[in-house]
Each structure stands twice: as structure tokens, then as C-alpha cells.
TIKELO-369459 format. One record per residue: x negated, y, z of N, C-alpha, C in turn; residue in three letters. Coordinates in steps of 0.05 Angstrom, whole numbers, plus 5000, padded with zeros to 4 digits. Example, Ala and Ser with C-alpha at 12.3 -4.5 7.8 and 13.67 -1.06 7.14 Angstrom:
! residues 2
473648865156475449105156473649345156ALA;474349555142472749795143474250015157SER;
//
This chain:
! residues 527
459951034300460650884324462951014338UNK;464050824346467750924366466251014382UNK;467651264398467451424415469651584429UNK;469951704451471551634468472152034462UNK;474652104443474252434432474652614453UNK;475852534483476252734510474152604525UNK;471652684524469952504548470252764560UNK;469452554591469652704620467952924622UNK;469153194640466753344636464253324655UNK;461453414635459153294656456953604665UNK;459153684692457453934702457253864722UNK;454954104736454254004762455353944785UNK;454453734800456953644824457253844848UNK;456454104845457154264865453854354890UNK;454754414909451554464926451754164931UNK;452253964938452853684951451553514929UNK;450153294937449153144931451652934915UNK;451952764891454152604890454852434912UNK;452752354932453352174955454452324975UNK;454352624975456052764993458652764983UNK;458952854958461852814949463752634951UNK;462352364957463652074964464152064989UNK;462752245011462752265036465252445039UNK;466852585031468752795030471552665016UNK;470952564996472952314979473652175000UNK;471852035007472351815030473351815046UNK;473852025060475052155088477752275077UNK;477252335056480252395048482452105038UNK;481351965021481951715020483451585049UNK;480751605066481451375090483251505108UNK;484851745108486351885115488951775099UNK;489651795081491551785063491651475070UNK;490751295059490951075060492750955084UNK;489951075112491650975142494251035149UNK;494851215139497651305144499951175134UNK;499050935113501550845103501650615125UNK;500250565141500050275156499650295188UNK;498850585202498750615218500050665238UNK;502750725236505150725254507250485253UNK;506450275235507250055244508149985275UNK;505049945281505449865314506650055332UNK;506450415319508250545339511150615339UNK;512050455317514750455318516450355341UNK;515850175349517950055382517950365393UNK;515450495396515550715423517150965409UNK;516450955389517951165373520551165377UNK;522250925370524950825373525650935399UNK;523650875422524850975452525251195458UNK;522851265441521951655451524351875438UNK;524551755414525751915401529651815395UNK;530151565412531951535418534551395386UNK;532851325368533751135346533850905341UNK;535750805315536250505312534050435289UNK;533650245290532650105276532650125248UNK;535050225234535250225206534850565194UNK;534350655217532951005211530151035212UNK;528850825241526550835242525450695224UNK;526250535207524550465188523650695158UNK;524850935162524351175145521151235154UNK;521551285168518651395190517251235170UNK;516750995165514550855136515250875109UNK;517950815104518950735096518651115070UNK;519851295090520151565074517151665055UNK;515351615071511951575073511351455046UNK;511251155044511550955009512951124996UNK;515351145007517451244972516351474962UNK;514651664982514051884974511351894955UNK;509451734967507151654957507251504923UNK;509051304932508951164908510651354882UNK;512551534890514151724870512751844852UNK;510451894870508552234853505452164846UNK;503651934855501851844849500651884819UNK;502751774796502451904761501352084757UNK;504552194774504752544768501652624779UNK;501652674802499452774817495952784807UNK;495752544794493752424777492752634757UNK;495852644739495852844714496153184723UNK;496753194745496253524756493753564755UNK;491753364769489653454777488153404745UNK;489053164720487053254689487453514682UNK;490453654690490753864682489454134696UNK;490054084722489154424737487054454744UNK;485754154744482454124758483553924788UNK;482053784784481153494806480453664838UNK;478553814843476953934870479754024877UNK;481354244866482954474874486054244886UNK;486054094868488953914875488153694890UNK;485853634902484353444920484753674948UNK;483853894942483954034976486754064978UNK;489154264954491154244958492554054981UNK;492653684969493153534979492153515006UNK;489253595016488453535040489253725061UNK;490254015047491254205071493754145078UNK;495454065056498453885057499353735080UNK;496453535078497653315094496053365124UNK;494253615130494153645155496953915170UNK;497054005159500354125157501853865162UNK;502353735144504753585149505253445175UNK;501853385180501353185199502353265227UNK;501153575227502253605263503953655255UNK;506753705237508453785238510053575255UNK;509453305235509653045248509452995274UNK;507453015281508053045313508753165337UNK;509853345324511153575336514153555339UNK;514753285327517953265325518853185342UNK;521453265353522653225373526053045360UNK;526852975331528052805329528452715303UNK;528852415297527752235274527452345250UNK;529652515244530752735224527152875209UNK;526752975234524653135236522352995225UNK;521652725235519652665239519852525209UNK;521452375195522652265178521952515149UNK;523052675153522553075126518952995132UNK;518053055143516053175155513252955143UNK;513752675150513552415143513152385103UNK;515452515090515652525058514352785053UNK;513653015065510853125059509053065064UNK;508652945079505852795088505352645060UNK;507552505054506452235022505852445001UNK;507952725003506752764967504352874975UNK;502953045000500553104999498452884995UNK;498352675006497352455000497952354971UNK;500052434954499552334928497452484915UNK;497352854921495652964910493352874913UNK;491952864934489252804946487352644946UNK;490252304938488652074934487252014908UNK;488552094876487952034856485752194838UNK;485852484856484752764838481852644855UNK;481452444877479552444893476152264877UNK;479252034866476451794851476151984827UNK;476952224809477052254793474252444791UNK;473852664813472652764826469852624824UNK;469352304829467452184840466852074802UNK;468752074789467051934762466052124742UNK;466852464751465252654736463052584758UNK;461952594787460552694806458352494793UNK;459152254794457251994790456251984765UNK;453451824757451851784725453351454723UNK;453851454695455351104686453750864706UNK;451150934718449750674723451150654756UNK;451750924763451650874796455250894806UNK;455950894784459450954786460750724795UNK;460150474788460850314795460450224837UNK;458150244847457850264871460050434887UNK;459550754879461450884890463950844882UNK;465550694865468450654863468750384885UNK;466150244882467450004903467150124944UNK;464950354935464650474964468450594974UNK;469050704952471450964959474350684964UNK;474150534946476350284940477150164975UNK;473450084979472849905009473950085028UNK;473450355023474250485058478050495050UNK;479650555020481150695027482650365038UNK;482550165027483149935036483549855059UNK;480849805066480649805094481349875114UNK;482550175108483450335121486250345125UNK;487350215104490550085108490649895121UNK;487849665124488449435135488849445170UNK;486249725176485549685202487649915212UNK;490449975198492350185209493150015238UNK;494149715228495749705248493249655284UNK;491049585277489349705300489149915313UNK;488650085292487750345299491050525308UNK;492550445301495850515312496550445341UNK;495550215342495850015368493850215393UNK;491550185381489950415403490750635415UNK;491150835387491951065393495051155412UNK;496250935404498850935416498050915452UNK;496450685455496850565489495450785496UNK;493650905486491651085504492951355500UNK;494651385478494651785477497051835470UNK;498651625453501951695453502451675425UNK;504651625414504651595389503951925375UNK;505552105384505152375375501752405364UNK;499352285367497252315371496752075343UNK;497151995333497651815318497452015288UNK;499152265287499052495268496952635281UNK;495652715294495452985309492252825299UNK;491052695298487652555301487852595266UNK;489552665246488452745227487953005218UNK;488953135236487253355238484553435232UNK;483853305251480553295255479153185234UNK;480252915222479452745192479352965173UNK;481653075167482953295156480153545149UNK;479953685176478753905171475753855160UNK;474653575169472053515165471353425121UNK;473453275129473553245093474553565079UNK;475853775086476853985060473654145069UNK;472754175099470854325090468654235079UNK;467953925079465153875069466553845026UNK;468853785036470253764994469754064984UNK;470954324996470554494992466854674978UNK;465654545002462754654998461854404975UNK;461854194972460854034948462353924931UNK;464353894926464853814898465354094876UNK;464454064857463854184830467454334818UNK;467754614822469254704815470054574774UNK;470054374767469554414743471554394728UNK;472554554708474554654689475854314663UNK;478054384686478554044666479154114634UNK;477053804622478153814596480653854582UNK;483653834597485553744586487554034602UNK;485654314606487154554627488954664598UNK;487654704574489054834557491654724536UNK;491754434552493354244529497654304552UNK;498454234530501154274545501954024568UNK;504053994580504753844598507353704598UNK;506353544601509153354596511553304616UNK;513653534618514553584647517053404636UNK;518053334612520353074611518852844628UNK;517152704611515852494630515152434657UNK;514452674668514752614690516952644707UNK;518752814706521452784705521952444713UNK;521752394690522852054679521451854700UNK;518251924700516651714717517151714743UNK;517951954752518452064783520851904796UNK;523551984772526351904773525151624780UNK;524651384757524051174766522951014777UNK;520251114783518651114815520451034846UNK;522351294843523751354865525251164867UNK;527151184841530050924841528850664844UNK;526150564836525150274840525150134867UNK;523350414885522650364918524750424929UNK;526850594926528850674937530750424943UNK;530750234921532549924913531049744929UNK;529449764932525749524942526649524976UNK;526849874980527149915015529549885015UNK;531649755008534349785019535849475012UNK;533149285000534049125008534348935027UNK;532348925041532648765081534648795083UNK;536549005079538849085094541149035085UNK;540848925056543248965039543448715027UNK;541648615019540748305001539948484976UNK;539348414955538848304932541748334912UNK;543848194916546048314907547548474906UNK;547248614930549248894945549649194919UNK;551449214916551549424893549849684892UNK;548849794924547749994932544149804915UNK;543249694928540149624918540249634893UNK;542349424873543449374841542949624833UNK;544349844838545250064824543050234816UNK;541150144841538250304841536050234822UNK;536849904824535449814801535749904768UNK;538249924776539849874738538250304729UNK;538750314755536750704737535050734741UNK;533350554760530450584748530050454722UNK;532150234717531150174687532150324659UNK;534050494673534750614644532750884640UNK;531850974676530051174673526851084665UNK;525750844663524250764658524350694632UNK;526550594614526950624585525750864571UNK;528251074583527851244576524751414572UNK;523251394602519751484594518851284579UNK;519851094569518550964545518151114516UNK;521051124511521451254495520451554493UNK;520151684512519051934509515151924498UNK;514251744520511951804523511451804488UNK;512251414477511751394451512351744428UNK;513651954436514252094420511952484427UNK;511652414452510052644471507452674451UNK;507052914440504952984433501252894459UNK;503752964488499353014506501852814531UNK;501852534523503552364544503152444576UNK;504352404598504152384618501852094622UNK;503451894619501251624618501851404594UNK;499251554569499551344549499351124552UNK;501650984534503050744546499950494529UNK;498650614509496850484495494550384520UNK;494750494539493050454570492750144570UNK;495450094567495849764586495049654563UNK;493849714541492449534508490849444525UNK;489049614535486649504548486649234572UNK;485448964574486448714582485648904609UNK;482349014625481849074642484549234660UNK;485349454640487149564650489649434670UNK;490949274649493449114652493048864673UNK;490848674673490748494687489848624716UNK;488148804714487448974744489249064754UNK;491749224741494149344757495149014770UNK;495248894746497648604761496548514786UNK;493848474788492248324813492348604826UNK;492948784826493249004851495848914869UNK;497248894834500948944843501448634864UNK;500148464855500748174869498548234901UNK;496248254895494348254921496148414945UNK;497448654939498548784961500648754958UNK;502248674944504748414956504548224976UNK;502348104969502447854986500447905017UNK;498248085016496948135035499148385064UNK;499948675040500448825063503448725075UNK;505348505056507548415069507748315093UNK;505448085084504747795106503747955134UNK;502248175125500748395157502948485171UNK;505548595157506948735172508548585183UNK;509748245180511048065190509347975213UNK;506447975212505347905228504448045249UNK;504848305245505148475277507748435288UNK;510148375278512948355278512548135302UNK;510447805291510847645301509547635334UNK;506947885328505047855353506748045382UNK;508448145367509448365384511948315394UNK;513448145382515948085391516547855397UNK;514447685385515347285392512947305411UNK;510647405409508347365432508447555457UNK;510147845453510348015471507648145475UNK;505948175456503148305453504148625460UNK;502948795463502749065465502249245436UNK;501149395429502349495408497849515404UNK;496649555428493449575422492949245417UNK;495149065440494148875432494648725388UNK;496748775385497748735367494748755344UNK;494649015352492249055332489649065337UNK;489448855355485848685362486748495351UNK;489648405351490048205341489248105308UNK;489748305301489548285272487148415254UNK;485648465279482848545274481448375249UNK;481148075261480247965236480348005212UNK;483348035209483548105183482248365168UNK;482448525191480448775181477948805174UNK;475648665196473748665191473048475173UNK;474348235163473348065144474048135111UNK;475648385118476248505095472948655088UNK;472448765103469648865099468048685090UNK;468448395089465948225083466748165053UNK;469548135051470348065018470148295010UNK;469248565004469948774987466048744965UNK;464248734988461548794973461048454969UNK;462348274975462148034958463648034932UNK;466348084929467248154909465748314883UNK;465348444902462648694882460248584867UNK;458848344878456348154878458448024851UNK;460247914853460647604839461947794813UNK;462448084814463848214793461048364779UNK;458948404794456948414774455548154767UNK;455248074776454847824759455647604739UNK;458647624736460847334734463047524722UNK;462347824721465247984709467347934732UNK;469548074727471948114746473747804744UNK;473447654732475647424739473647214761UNK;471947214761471347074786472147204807UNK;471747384823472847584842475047524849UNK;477947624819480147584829480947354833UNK;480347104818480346854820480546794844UNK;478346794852477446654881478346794903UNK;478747104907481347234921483047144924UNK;484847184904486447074906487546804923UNK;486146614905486646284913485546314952UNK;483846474959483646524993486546645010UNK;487546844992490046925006491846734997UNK;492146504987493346344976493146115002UNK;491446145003491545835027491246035056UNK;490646315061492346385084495046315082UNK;496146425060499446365068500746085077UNK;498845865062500245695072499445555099UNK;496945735107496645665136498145765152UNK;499346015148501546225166504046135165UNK;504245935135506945825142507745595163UNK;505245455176505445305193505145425228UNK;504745585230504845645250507845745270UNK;508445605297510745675303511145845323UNK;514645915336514046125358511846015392UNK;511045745389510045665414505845655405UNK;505845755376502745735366501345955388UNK;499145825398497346115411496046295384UNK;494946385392493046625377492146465371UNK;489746335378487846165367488745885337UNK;490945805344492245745317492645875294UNK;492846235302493746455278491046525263UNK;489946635292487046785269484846625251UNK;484846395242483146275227484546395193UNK;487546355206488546415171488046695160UNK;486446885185487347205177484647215162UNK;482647005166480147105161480747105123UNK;480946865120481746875093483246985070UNK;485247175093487147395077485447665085UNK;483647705104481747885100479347885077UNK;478547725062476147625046478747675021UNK;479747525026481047514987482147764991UNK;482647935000483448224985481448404990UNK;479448325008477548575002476148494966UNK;475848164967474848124938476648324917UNK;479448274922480948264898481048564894UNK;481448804916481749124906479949194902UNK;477649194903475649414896474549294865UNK;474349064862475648954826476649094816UNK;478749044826481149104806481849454805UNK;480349564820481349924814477649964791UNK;475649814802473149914780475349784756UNK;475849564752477349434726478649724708UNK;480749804723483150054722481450304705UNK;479750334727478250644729475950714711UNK;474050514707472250434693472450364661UNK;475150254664476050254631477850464618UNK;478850634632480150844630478751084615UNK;479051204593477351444579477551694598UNK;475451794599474052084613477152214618UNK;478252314603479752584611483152404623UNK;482652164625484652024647484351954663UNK;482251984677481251904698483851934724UNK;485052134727485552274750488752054743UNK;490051964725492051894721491951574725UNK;488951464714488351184723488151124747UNK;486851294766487151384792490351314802UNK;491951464796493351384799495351204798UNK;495451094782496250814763495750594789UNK;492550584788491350284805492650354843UNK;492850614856494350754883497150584876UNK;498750634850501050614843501850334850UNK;499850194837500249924832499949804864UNK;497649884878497049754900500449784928UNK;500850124922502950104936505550104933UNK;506650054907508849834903508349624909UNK;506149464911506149194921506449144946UNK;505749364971504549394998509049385000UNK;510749564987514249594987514949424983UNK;513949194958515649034950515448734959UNK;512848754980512548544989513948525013UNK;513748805022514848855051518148755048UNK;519848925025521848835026522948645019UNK;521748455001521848184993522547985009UNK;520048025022518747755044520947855068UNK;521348065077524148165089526748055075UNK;527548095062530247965045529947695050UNK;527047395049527547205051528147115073UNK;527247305098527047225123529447275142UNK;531247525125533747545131535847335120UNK;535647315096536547015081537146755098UNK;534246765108534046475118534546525149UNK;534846685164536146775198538646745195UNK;540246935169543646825157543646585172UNK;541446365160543446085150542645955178UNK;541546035187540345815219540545875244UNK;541146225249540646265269543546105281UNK;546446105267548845955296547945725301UNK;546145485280544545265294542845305323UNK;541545505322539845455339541145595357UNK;542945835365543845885380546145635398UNK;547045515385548145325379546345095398UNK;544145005391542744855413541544875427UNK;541745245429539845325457542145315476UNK;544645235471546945285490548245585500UNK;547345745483548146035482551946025476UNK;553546105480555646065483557646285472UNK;559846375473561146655457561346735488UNK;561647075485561247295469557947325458UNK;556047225479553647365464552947145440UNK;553347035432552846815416554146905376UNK;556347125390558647295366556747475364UNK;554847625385553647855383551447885370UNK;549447605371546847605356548047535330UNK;549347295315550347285300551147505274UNK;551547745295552947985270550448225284UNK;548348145286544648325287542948185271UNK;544148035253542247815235539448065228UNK;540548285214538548485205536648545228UNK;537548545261534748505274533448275286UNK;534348095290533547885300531247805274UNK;532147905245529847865231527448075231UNK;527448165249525648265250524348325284UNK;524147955296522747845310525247965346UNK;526748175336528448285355530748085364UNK;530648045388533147915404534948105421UNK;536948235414538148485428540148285446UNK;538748225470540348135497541348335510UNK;544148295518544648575532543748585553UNK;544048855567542848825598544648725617UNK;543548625639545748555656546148155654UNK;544748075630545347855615544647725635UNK;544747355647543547255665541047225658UNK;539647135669536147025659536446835643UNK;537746525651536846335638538746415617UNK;540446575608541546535583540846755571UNK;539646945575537547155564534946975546UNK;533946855563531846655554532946515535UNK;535146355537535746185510535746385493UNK;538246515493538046675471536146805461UNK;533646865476531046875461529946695444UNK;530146475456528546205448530146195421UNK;532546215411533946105395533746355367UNK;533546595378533146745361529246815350UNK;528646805361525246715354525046465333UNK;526746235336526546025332526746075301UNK;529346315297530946265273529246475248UNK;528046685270526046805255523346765247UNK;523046455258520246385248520346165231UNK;523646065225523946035209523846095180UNK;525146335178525546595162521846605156UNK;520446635170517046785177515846515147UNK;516746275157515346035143516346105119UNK;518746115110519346075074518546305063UNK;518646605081517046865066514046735057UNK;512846595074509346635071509446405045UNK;511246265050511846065018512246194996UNK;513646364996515446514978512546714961UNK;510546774990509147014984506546784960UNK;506046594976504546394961504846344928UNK;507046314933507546244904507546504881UNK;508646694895506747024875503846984881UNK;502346864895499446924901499746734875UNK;500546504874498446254849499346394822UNK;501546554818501846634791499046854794UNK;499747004809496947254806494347104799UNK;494346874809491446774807490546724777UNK;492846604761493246534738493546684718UNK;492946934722494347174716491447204702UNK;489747294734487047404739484947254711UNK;486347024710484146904690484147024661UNK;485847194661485747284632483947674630UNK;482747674659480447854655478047824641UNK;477547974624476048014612473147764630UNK;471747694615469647544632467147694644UNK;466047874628463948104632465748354625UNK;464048524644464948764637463348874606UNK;465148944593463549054567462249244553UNK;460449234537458049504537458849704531UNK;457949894535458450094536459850194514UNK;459050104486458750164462462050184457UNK;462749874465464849774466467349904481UNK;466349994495468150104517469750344504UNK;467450514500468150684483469350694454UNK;469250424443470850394418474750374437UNK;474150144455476350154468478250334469UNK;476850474486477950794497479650934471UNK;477350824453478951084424481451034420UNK;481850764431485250634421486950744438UNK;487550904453488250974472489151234461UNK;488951384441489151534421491251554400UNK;
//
């Protein structure tokens, strides 16, 4: 019978119970996670405090993804190699270091360096963490704890822009870094005392430092092209150029891996349907979910004039209903296998979008939040699927690299949605805003001035000067809102129509998850 020739190693999980070890994962997880989503809302104050434009302060997130998404592989395959526990605390002392460093800055520069240690500690921490939990766990109970660790780290991106919003009105943005601290110390010392020092299978094998080289290079050049296009378009030679070497650097780890005696990430991975269809419903779910979130604090904060706590009560729904789709998802995936799940995810964030595309700058709240419920439910269904899919079908001594893979997948989609659905919304402000300035009766010079701020007005900003009269302050509000909720409608179209391919996608998951027996013949191909 096929069998899987690097199975995972099975020693003891340490003084800690395996449910403690999930308790330590988790906290490290929901740390990492929040941070990619949590200074959303404190960016306006940031901008003030720290006295920057707009196209710097978007590093402050922006430096955070590129960093995260660069080293995630890599980070994966440190921890098959050096041991999972040791490159799990690593990562967690990293990013409480990094963190107050973070808030300790006194200018963007600062906060911006400080910000891209924070991600690669968080690359270490996040992947060596589930890897950690599928030596800790027995085959019957592994599956619960991947959808337990999946739900919080999720969730915990969803409820950033809340929990940003809070922390900001009550304690300052600086405090925003400074409260992981405390997450921080509670997860390395309970990780420390229980998870299982154990000697990875793959410590004596060599390392594939071309490949990652190659994966890193094109990691970087992909998101690097992704974030720079809001700003540039899609055509601009600077985004192009970025693209054209991630693809020659992505060729290139093609070619290597196929030749690598002990690969960085065998490419025979994506054979597996679970594998390949789970990354895609990652890569699409957080395209279309974390884009549509971050346009939609954009909208509560700048077309509604919400506050930055309010912003994120605002979008509460979406958080907590994420909690209701994660252990339903879980129900209909043991029962029905993973394409029901993503299926029906999906097709829910599918008809949020096209409820969000109807909404205008004069909609109350109560028009908005019906659609959030449904983009909360279809992605709690669709990630915690789709990483057991990833992780679950992945052979023993890759764990830490599948890990990373399904992180990988989720947050290129969280970049490329963001900058996407940004590029359409700047697109479409280009072509409308001199209309509507135009019939709000806005007149030249300020009429020349919003005109050549297209890059912020799409992003819900009306830069009236001071001094401006009222009633033509006001138009020019009215007219630039107008042109960005324009822009707001054809993104959530745009984002729709990647939701129905994903959906279509999803159907080609496996229908049951498959026995064991099987699994393990699988795995061998991988070989």
C-alpha cells in the first residue's frame, strides 16, 4: 500500500495538553493576522500625527502585506527544516519587538522599516504555527483544530478594522502596536512551556537557498506591481516592469524547483485537486471579501463621516457573522466534502457584492448592513475549507510549507483585491468626476484642483481647501463622493464577477474528503 515516505514526526506534544497548544497557536495566529487589517481605520490619525501624504501612508499596510506575503514559503520551509516550536517563538519575539518599535515612531520612515519587521516576524510565526498543531493533533481530531486556528486567524483580520477603530478613539493609534505586547507575551510563554521541542524530519536534508531566492524575488516583484497600481494604472511602466520579473523570476523557480534535489515547494503539490482548488477559493475569497472591507471603511468614514470606532461597529456584522459561517462551513464539509462549503460561500459573497453595488452616497447604514451579513457567512464558510483542503492533503514533512502556501494564497488575495478594486475605482473617478463637478456647479480654480487629486478623491477624500466658502465646499463634496461611489459600484461588479468564476472553480473539489488509505497513496506523488 502507498504511503506517505516523510511522515510527520509523532512525539510528545510537550507538558501542554494538544488543546493547550492550539491555545498558544491561536494567540499567535490572531496576532499576526490582526495586524494586517487593523490600522486601516487608524490611518486618517496617523496621516495627522505623523504629518504625511497619502501615497506614503499607505506603506504603513501596505509595507506589512509585501512583507508577509514575500517570506510566508520561505518561512514555512525554515520551520520543516530547523523545527516548527523554535521558528514559531522566533517569529513571536520578532513581532513583539517590532511592535513597540512601531509605536514608538515618531516619523512615517520609522513607522513604515519597523511595520516590514513586523510582516517577516509574522511570516515566521504564522505557518511553523498550524504545523506545530498537525504533529500536536491525532488524524481524527486535526481537522476541528485546523478549522479552530483558520476561524480565529480569520476572524481576526475581519474584526481589525473594529478592533482599530476602538483602540484608536479610546488610547491613540500608538496603542494599536503597543496591546500586542501583551497578546505577544501570553502566547511565547504558554508556546514556550507546551509545544513539543521536536526534531524535524527534514533538519538533516540540504536547503534550497536558489529557490527561495527565486520565490522571495517573485513574491516581492508580484505585490510590489499589485501595490503600485491605484496609483499608476495597470499600464504604467513602473507596475509592468514589476510584473514582467516576477514572471521571469517565477519562471525561473520553475525551472529550478523541477531540477532541486529537497525543493523549496514541490511543484507536484498543486497535482493534488484539494491542494490547487483550496489555494484558488483562498486566492478569490480574499480578493473579493478583504477588498470590498477596505472600500467599505473608505465609504463609512469619508462619504458617512463615521469616526474611526464608529467605522468599525460598523462593520461589525461582518465580523461576527463571519463566526457563524466558519463552524457551518465545517458541518456541510464534513458531511457534503469541501465543494458544498465553497460553493455556497462563495455564491453568498456573490450576492453581497451585488447588493453593495447598489448602494449610494445618500444610503443610511441600514441599507448597507444586510449585505455585510452575507459577506460575513460566505468567507467564514469558504477559509477554514479551504486551508483543512491545503493542509490536510499536504504529506507530513510539508506541513510547515503548506502552511504557508494556503497564508500565501489568502494574502495575495486580501493585495490584489485591494489594489484591483482600487485601480477600477480610480478608472472610473478619471472618467466622471469633471461631470459631476460640472453639475454640482463647482467652477475653476477648485474645480482644476480636484480634477488633478483623482488618486484621492478615490479614495472617498475631497481635499477642499481651507478658507473655501461653505456652499461651494459642500458641492464640491457632493460631486466628489458622487464620483467615488461611482467608482465604489463597478469595483463590487468587477469583484462579483471573480466571485462567480471562484464559485465555478470550487466545483471541481474533490466531493468527499478521501480515506486515508488514499491520501496517502496521494501524498506519495508528491515525490
Amino acid at each position: 500500500m502507498a504511503h506517505d515516505p516523510h511522515p510527520a514526526p509523532t512525539a510528545p506534544t510537550g507538558r501542554g495538553t494538544p488543546w493547550v497548544v492550539l491555545v498558544a497557536v491561536a494567540l499567535g495566529t490572531m496576532m499576526e493576522a490582526l495586524d494586517g487589517t487593523v490600522v486601516a481605520v487608524a490611518n486618517p490619525v496617523i496621516a495627522v500625527d505623523l504629518d504625511t501624504e497619502l501615497t506614503s501612508l499607505q506603506w504603513v499596510t501596505n509595507g506589512y502585506m509585501l512583507a508577509v506575503a514575500s517570506a510566508l514559503i520561505t518561512a514555512g520551509k525554515l520551520g520543516d527544516r530547523y523545527g516548527h516550536k523554535k521558528t514559531f517563538l522566533v517569529g513571536m519575539a520578532g513581532f513583539a519587538t517590532s511592535s513597540v518599535l512601531a509605536g514608538l515612531s515618531n516619523s512615517i520612515g520609522l513607522l513604515v522599516f519597523w511595520r516590514v519587521l513586523q510582516g517577516i516576524s509574522g511570516a515566521l510565526l504564522a505557518p511553523s504555527g498550524l504545523a506545530v498543531l498537525k504533529t500536536a493533533f491525532p488524524k481524527d481530531k486535526l481537522k476541528v483544530a485546523i478549522g479552530v486556528w483558520s476561524g480565529v486567524g480569520a476572524l481576526a483580520m475581519a474584526a481589525g478594522p473594529f478592533i482599530g477603530g476602538v483602540t484608536v478613539d479610546l488610547l491613540g493609534w500608538r496603542w494599536v502596536f503597543f496591546v500586542n505586547v501583551v497578546v505577544c507575551a501570553a502566547a511565547l510563554a504558554l508556546g514556550a512551556w507546551a509545544i513539543s521541542g521536536v526534531r524535524p524530519e527534514g533538519a538533516g536534508r540540504s536547503f534550497d537557498t536558489p529557490g527561495v531566492a527565486l520565490l522571495t524575488g517573485a513574491l516581492f516583484a508580484f505585490v510590489w506591481g499589485i501595490i503600485h497600481v491605484p496609483g499608476h494604472g495597470w499600464t504604467h511602466p513602473y507596475p509592468l516592469l514589476s510584473f514582467a520579473a516576477a514572471l521571469l523570476l517565477a519562471a525561473a523557480f520553475v525551472l529550478r524547483e523541477h531540477k532541486a534535489a529537497q525543493a523549496l515547494l514541490p511543484l507536484s503539490l498543486f497535482r493534488l485537486r484539494a491542494v490547487s482548488t483550496g489555494t484558488a477559493a483562498l486566492l478569490i475569497g480574499g480578493f473579493a471579501t478583504f477588498g470590498a472591507s477596505f472600500y467599505l471603511a473608505l465609504y463609512l468614514q469619508q462619504v458617512h463621516g463615521f469616526s474611526p470606532m464608529r467605522a468599525g461597529l460598523g462593520l461589525l456584522p461582518f465580523t461576527v457573522l463571519f463566526g457563524v459561517g466558519a463552524p457551518t462551513g465545517a458541518a456541510l464539509n464534513q458531511r457534503f466534502g469541501p465543494r458544498v462549503p465553497l460553493a455556497a460561500g462563495l455564491t453568498l459573497i456573490a450576492v453581497a457584492l451585488l447588493g453593495l453595488s447598489r448602494v449610494t452616497e445618500d444610503s443610511s447604514y441600514h441599507a448597507l448592513w444586510p449585505f455585510l451579513l452575507p459577506l460575513g457567512v460566505g468567507m467564514g464558510m469558504v477559509a477554514p475549507t479551504a486551508i483543512e483542503m491545503i493542509v490536510g492533503s499536504a504529506p507530513g514533512h510539508l506541513a510547515g510549507v503548506a502552511s504557508g502556501l494556503q497564508q500565501t494564497a489568502l494574502m495575495l488575495g486580501g493585495v490584489l483585491g485591494t489594489a484591483a478594486l482600487g485601480s477600477v475605482i480610480s478608472a472610473k473617478v478619471s472618467g466622471v468626476l469633471a461631470g459631476h463637478l460640472a453639475d454640482a456647479g463647482v467652477g475653476e480654480p477648485l474645480a482644476a484642483k480636484l480634477r488633478g487629486a483623482t488618486e484621492v478623491v478615490a479614495q472617498g477624500v475631497v481635499p477642499v481647501p481651507d478658507g473655501t466658502a461653505r456652499p461651494l465646499a459642500e458641492a464640491a463634496a457632493r460631486a466628489g463622493h458622487a464620483a467615488f461611489m461611482d467608482g465604489f459600484h463597478v469595483a463590487m461588479l468587477a469583484g462579483l464577477a471573480v466571485v462567480v468564476a471562484g464559485a465555478l472553480i470550487s466545483l471541481l473539489a474533490p466531493r468527499l474528503e478521501a480515506a486515508p488509505a488514499a491520501r496517502a497513496g496521494e501524498a506519495a506523488t508528491t515525490h
